[in-house]
N, C-alpha and C positions, 0 to 999 in steps of 0.2 A: 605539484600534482594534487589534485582536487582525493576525494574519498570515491571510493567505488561503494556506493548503496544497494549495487546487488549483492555484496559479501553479505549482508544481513538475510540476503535468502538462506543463504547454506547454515547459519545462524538457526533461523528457524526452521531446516532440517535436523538439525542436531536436537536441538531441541526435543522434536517430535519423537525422539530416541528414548526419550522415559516417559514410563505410562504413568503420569502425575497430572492430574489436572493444571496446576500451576504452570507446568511447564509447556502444556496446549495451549492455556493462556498467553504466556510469555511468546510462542510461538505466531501466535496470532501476529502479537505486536511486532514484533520484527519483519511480520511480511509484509504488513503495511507500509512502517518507516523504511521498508526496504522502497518499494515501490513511490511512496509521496518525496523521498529523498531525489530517488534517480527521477522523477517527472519535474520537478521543483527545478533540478538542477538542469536540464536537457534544454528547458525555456529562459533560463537566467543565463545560460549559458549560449544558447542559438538564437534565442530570440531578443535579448537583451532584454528581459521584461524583469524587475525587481518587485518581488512580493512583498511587502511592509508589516507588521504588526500592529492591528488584533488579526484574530480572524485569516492566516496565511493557508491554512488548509482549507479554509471555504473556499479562497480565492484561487489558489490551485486547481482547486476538482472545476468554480465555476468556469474559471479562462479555456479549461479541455470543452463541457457541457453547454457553452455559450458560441462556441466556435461554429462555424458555416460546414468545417469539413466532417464526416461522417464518421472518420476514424478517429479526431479528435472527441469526440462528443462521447461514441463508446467509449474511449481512454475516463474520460471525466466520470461516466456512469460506473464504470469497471474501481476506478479508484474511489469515489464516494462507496458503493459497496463493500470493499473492504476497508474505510473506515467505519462502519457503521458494524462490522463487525469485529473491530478494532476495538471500539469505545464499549461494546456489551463484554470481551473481554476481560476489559481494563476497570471498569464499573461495577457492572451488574453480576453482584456476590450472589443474589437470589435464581441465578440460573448455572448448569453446570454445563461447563463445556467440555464435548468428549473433543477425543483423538481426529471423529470424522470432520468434523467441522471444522477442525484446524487443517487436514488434509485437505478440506475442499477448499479452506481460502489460502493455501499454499499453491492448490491448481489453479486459483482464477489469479494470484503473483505473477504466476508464470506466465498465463497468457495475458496480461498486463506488458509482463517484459518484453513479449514478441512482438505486440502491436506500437511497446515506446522505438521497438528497433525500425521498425516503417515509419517513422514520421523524421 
């Protein structure tokens, strides 16, 4: 049995449980690899398409963002978004991340995860 990549949401709920910056942080990142995990694996797994190393998360977000169908392409847009807000996280010490911001890229996870369940 493969790993469920959503348990990394409730992850980054728990998280959002202490008002600590680090742990918005930390949050951030879990909804991400929560989401890049279960899309990575939804296509490796349905579509037989294997992602190779450099570069696996460009190629993730571009195969959703290059696709013809329209809910693929949001899925690609929706996931480069929260990596983008992934990497200011995990990076950028010169900015502080509150609690809201990690709420909101918890909300855009979630409808991430609604839109992986239609396809």
């Amino acid at each position: 049995m493969s790993f469920n990549w959503i348990d990394l949401l409730d992850v980054a709920v728990d998280l959002l449980e202490r008002n600590n910056e680090a742990y918005f942080r930390s949050s951030i990142n879990r909804a991400y690899y929560a989401m890049f995990g279960k899309t990575r694996q939804i296509i490796e797994t349905e579509k037989k398409k294997i992602f190779q190393p450099p570069n696996v998360h460009k190629q993730v977000i571009d195969y959703f963002k290059k696709n013809n169908d329209n809910l693929y392409r949001q899925i690609g847009n929706d996931l480069n978004r929260l990596r983008r807000e992934r990497v200011k996280a995990d990076y950028r010490d010169d900015i502080t991340i509150k609690k809201d911001t990690a709420l909101k890229v918890h909300t855009w996870a979630e409808k991430l995860k609604t839109d992986l369940a239609a396809i």
